[in-house]
C-alpha positions in Angstrom: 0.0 0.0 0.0 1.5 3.4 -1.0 1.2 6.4 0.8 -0.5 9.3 -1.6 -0.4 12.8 -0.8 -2.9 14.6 -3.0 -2.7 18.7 -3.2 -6.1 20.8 -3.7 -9.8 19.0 -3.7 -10.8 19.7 -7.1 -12.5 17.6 -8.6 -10.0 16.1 -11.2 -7.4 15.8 -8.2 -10.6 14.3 -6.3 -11.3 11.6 -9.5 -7.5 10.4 -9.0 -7.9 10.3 -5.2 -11.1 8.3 -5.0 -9.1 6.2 -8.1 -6.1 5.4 -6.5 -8.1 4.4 -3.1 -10.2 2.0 -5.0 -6.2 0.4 -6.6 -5.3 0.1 -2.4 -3.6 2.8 -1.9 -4.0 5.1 1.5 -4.9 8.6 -0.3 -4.5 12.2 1.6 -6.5 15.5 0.0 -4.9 18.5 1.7 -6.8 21.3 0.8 -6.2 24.9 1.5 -10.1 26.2 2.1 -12.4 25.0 4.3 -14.4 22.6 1.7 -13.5 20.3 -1.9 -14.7 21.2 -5.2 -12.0 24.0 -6.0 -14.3 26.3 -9.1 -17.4 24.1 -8.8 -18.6 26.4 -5.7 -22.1 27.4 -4.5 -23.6 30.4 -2.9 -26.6 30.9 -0.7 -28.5 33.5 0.1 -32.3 33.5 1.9 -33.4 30.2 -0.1 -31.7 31.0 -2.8 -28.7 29.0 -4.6 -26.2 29.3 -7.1 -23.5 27.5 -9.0 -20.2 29.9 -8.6 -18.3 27.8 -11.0 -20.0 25.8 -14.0 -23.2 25.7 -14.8 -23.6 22.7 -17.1 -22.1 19.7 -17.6 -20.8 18.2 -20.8 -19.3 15.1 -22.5 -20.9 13.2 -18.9 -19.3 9.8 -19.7 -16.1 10.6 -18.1 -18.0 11.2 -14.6 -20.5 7.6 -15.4 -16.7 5.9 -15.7 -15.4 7.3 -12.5 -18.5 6.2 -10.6 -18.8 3.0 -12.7 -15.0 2.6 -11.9 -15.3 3.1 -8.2 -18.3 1.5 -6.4 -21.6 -0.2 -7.2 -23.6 3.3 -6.9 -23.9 4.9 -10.1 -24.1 8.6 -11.2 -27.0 8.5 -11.7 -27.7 6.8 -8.6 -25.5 9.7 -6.8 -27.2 12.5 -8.4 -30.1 13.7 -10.9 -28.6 14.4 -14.7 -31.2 16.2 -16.9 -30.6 17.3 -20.5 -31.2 20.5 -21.2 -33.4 21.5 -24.1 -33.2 23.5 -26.0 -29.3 23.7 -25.3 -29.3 27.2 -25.7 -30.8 30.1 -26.7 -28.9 32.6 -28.8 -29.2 36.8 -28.8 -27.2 38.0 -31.9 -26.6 42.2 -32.2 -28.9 42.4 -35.1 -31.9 41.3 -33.1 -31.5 37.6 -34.3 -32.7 34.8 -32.2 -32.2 31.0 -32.6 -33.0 27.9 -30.0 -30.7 25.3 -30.8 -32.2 21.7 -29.7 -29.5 19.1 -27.5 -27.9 16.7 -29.3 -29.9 16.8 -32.6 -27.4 17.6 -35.5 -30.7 17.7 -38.1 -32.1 19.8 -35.5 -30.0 22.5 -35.1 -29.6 23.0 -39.0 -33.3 23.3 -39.3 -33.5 25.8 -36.5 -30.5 27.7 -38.2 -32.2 27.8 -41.7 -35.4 29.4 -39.9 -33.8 32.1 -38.1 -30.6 32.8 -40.7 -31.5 32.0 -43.4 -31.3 28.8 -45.9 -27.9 27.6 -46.1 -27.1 28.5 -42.5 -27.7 25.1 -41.2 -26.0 23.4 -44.0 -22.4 25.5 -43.3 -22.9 25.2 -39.7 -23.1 21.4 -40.7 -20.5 21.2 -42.5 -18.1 22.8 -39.8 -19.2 19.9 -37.5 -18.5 17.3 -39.8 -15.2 18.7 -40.2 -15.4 19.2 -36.4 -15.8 15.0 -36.5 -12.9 14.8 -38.3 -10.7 16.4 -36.2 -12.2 15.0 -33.2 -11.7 11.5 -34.6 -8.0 12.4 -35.6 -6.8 13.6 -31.7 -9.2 12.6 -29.5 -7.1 9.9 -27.9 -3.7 11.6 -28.0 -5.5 14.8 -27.0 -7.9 13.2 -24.4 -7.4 9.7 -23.4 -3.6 9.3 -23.1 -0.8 10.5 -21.2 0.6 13.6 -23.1 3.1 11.4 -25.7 6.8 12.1 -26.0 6.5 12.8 -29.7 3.8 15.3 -28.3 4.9 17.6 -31.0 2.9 15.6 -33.4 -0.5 17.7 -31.6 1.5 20.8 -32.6 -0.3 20.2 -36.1 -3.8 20.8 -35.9 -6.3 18.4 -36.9 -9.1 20.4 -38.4 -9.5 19.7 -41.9 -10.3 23.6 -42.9 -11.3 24.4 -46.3 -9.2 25.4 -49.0 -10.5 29.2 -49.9 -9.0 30.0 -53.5 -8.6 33.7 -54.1 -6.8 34.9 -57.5 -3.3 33.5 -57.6 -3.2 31.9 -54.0 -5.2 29.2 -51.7 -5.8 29.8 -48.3 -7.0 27.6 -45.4 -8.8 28.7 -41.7 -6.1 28.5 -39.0 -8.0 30.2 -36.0 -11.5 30.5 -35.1 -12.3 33.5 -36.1 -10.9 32.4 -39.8 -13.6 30.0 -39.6 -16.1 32.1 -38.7 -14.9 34.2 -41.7 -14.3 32.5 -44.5 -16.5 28.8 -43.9 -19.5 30.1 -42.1 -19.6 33.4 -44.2 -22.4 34.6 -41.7 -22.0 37.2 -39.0 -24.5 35.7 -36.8 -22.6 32.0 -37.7 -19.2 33.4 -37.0 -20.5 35.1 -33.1 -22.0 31.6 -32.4 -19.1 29.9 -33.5 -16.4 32.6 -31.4 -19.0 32.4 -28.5 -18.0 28.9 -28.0 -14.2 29.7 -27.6 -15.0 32.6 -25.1 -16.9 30.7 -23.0 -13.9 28.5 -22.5 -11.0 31.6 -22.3 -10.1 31.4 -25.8 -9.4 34.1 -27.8 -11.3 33.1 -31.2 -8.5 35.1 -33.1 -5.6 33.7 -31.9 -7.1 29.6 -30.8 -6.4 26.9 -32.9 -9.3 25.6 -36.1 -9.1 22.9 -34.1 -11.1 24.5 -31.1 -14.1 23.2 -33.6 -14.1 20.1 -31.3 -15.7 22.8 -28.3 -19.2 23.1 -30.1 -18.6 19.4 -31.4 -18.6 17.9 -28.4 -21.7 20.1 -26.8 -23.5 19.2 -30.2 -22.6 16.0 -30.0 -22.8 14.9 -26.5 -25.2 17.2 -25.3 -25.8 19.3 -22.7 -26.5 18.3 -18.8 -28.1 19.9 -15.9 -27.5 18.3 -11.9 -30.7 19.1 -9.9 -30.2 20.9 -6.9 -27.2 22.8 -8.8 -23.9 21.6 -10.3 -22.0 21.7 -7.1 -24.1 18.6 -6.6 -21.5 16.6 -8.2 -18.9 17.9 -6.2 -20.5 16.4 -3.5 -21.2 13.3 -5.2 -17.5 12.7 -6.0 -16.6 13.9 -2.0 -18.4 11.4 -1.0 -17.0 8.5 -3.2 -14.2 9.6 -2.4 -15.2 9.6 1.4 -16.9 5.9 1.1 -13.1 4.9 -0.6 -11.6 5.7 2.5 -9.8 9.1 0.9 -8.7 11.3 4.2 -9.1 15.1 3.5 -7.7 17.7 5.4 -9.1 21.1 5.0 -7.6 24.7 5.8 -4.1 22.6 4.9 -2.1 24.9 2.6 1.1 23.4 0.9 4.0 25.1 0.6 6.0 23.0 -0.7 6.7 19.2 -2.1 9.6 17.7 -0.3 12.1 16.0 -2.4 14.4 12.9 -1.0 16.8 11.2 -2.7 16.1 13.0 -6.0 12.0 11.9 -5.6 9.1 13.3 -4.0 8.5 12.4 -0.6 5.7 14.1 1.0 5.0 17.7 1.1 5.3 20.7 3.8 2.3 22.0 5.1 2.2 26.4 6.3 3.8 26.1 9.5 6.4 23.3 8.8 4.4 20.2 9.5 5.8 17.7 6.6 3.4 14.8 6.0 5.3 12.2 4.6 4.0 10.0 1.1 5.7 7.6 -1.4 3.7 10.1 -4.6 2.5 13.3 -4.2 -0.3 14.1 -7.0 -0.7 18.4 -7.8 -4.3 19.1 -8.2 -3.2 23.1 -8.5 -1.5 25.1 -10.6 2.0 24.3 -10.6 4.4 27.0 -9.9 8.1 26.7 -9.7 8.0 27.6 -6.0 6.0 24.4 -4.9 8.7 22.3 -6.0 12.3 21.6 -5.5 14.2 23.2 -8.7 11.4 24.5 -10.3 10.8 21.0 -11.7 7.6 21.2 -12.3 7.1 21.1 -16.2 6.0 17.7 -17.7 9.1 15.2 -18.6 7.7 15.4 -22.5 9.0 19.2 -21.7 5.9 21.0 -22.3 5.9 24.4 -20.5 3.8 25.6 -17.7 1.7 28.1 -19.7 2.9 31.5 -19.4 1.1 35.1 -19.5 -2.7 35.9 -18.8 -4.9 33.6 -19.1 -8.9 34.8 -18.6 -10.9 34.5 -15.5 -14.6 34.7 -15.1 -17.2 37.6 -13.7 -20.4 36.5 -11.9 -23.7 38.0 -10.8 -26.2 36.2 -8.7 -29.5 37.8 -9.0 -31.9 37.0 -6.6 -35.1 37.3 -8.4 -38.9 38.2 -7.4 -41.4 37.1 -9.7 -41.8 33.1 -10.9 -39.9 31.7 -14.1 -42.1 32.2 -16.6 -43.0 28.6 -18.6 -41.2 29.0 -21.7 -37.9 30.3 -20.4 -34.4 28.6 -21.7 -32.1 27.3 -19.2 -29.4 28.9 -21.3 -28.9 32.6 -23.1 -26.3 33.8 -24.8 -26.7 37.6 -25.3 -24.0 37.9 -27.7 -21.4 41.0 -28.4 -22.2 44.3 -30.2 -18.8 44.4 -31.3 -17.0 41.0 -30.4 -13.9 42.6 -32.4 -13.6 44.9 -29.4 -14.7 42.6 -26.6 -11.5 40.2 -27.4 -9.5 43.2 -28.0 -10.5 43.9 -24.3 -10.4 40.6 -22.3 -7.1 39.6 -23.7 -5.6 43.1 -23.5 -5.9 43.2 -20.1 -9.5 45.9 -20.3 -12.6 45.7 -19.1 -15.0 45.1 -22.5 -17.9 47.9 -22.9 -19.9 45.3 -24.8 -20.0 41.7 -22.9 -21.0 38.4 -24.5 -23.5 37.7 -21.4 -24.7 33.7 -20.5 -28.0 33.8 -18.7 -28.6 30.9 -16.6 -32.2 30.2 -15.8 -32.9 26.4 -14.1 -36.1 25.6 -13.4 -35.1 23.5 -10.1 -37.3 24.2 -7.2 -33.6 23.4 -5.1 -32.9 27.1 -6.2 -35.0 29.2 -5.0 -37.3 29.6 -1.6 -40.6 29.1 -3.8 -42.0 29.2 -7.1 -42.8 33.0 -7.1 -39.1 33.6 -6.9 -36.6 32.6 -8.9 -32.3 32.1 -9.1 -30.5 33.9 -12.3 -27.0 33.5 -13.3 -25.0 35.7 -15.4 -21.6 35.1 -16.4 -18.9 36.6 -19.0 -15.1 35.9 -19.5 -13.6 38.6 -18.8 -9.2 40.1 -18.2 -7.7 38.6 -14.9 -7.3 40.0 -11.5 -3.8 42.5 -12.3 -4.3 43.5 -15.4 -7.8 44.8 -14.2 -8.5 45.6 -10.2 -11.4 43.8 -9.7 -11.5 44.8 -6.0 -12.3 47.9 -6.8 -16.0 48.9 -6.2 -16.6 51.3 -8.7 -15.3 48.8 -11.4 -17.3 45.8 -10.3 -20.5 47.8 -9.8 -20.1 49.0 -13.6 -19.7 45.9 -15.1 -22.2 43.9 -13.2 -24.9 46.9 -14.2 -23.0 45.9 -17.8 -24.2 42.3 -17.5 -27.7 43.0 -16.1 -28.4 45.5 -18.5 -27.4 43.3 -21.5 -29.3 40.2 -20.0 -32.4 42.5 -19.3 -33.0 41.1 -23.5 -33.1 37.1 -22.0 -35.2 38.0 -19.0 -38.1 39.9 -18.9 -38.1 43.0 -16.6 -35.0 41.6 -15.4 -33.7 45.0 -13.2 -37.0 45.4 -11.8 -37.4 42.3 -10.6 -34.2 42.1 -8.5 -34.5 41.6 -4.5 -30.6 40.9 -4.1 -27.2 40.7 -6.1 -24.1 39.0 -5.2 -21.0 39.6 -7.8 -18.1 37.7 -8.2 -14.8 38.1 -10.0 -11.4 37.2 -10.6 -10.3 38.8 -7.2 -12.6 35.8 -5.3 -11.7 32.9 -7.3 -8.2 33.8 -6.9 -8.7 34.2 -2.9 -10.8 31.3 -2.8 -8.8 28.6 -5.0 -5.4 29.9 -5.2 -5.4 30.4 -8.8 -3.2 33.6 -10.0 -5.5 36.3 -11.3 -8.7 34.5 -10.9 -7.5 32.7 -13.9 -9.7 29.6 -15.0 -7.9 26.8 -17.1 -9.0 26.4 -20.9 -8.8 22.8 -22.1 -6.0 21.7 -24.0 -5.7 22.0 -28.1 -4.0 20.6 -30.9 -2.3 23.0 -33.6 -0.5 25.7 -33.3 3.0 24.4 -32.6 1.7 23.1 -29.2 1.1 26.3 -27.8 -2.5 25.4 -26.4 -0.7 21.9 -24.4 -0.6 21.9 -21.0 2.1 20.1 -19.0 1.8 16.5 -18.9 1.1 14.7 -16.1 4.3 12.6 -15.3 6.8 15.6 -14.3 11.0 15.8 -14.3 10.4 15.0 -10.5 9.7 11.0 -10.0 7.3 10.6 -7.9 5.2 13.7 -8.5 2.0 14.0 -10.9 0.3 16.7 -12.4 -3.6 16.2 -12.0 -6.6 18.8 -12.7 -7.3 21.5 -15.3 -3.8 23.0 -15.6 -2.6 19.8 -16.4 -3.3 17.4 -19.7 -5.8 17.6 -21.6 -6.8 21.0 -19.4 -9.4 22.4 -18.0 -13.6 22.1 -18.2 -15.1 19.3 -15.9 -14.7 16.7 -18.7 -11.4 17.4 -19.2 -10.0 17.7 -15.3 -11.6 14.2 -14.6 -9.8 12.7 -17.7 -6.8 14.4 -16.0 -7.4 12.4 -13.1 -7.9 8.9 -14.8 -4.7 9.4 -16.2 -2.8 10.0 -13.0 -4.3 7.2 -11.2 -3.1 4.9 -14.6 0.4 6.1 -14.6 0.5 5.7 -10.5 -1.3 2.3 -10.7 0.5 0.8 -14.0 3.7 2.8 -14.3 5.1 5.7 -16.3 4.2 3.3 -19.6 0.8 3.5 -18.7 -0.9 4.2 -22.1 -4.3 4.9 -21.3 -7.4 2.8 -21.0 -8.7 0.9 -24.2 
């Protein structure tokens, strides 16, 4: 039986704990705040509660295989899943408005053609299919494997773009936004498509074609609700963790992984105490001052990922007034001028015009009664630095930003308001650690490997990169594939390939 020290309880470093319990192992969480779940928090307030982190789940298989892989309970025997549908509802500047059905390629093309225009649904369907192709291409070296010494073979990307002929010279989609541009040809096709990459931190400009797998996957796989709020989960992996016999300590802030004879050997809690371990697993982001020499990037020598990476702004509304029958779970209230709101979240500004999510659940878990109801808004947004978020007059601004846009998902939205909590950068990076509030964006192929994250074996034996600043990244999908990995390459050995 090995001795496993586990740093942060989120829940891709939880899915390797509860893992690695199930292989016999005697698994420690140490945990710097007073509860597990790292971004998949929850707020209260008078009967009413919110998800602080994210609001839907997707690709759900990876959570059915934890479960599945350790105890007889399933999830759904742990907790409610409902599909949402429609998926979404989306806002476009020109007045536009489409309900995209979950999980019905056919269907979203039809409800394209009706609000776009004929031909709509037939390029947005044809961007998926190419979408499948790239998906089919790196999904396992991208998802379902360690990251591969010869990881510069994901430095190509996988997206089979179109070749654009113009005069003398062919030209192919590299980024999103060329996508949007020259495939989809549509305003209103291009904001739905850079929408995606947003959502997730990525600047549609600059992010790799193959970022197409984003709406694949949500297309695809569909779109999932937890009753009683997504931080449900959370508590349902705690507590498989918990039934595994997986100790946590909470309020237990490491400083640092001790290294003995050139391996790590345990790691050294604020105040000295040093709890010894035969592996230490790093649920956070790793930083060259957690461990000995800095060693902290992956041994296939992919870089900790440097400069600003996007965090997320949240307003709770507490509303009066019931949910009206034919609201949408989800709203995007898209940009006036997404040319200027990239310009501004990845310059390190606050954007004037905010692409807005509206999240409306009809769950009776989330409000005191049925003539009240719980609204989430949400929009990527530049880091705490770069931006003060602590600073009153700023956070009042934009949150009057967000309301005012999503006052076009919600009727009489601003009247209608009893109480509003806001959230920013500045409180996820008090409450989890992470610099600037920053949120993890999953990994990508293309572009040189610049969208990799570390791997998950690191130069240090012994230690393991887990979570969504690790491979394949960040999203709930992705962070509890991080975690199968670990517990495979702790469990089988560095030549652990993945499960087939």
């Amino acid at each position: 039986m090995a001795r496993i020290a586990v740093i942060g309880a989120g829940t891709g470093a939880m899915a390797a704990a509860a893992r690695l319990a199930v292989a016999g192992n005697k698994v420690t969480v140490y945990e710097r705040s007073a509860s597990y779940g790292g971004s998949v928090g929850r707020h209260e307030h008078e009967g009413f509660v919110f998800d602080t982190g994210p609001g839907l789940l997707h690709l759900p298989a990876v959570q059915r295989d934890l479960f599945v892989k350790t105890g007889k309970e399933s999830l759904e025997q742990c907790v409610t899943l409902t599909q949402v549908d429609p998926a979404g509802r989306h806002l476009f500047a020109d007045g536009t408005a489409v309900s995209l059905p979950n999980a019905s390629r056919a269907g979203v093309a039809s409800a394209l053609d009706a609000a776009l225009g004929a031909g709509a649904g037939e390029r947005w369907t044809g961007f998926l299919e190419r979408a499948r192709d790239a998906w089919d291409r790196s999904r396992r070296p991208l998802l379902e494997e360690p990251l591969r010494a010869d990881h510069q073979v994901l430095g190509r990307d996988p997206y089979p773009a179109l070749k654009q002929r113009r005069l003398l010279r062919t030209r192919q989609a590299a980024t999103v936004a060329e996508i949007g541009a020259w495939e989809l040809a549509d305003a209103r096709l291009a904001a739905l498509l850079d929408g995606y990459a947003l959502s997730y931190g990525l600047d549609p400009r600059t992010a790799p074609a193959s970022a197409a797998l984003l709406p694949y996957m949500e297309q695809t796989f569909g779109s999932w609700y937890v009753l009683g709020g997504m931080r449900e989960l959370a508590r349902a992996v705690y507590e498989r963790c918990v039934a595994r016999r997986v100790e946590f300590v909470f309020g237990a802030e490491v400083v640092r992984v001790v290294e003995k004879d050139g391996r790590a050997a345990g790691v050294e809690l604020t105040g000295g105490e040093v709890a010894e371990a035969d592996r230490v697993v790093l649920g956070v982001r790793p930083h060259a001052g957690l461990v000995p020499g800095g060693q902290v990037w992956g041994a296939d020598d992919v870089p900790v990922r440097a400069g600003s990476v996007p965090g997320r702004f949240v307003v709770l509304l507490s509303l009066r007034g019931a949910r009206e029958a034919d609201a949408v779970h989800r709203t995007v209230v898209h940009s006036a001028d997404g040319a200027a709101e990239q310009e501004a979240v990845f310059g390190g500004r606050v954007a004037a015009h905010p692409t807005v999510t509206v999240l409306r659940p009809d769950d009776p878990a989330t409000r005191p009664d049925e003539a009240h109801e719980a609204v989430t808004l949400t929009a990527t947004v530049a880091p705490q630095g770069p931006v003060d978020w602590t600073d009153p007059a700023v956070r009042q601004r934009f949150a009057d930003a967000l309301v005012e846009r999503a006052g076009a998902a919600v009727p009489g939205l601003r009247e209608r308001i009893l109480h509003t909590e806001i959230r920013t950068p500045a409180e996820t990076e008090a409450e989890t650690g992470a610099e600037g509030g920053a949120v993890p964006p999953p990994a990508l192929a293309g572009a040189q490997g610049a969208y990799l994250h570390p791997g998950n074996l690191t130069r240090l034996p012994g230690l393991y990169l887990a979570g969504g600043w690790s491979h394949p990244g960040g999203g709930l999908a992705h962070a509890g594939m991080s975690g199968t990995l670990v517990a495979g390459l702790v469990v089988e050995g560095d030549g652990f390939r993945g499960s087939r």
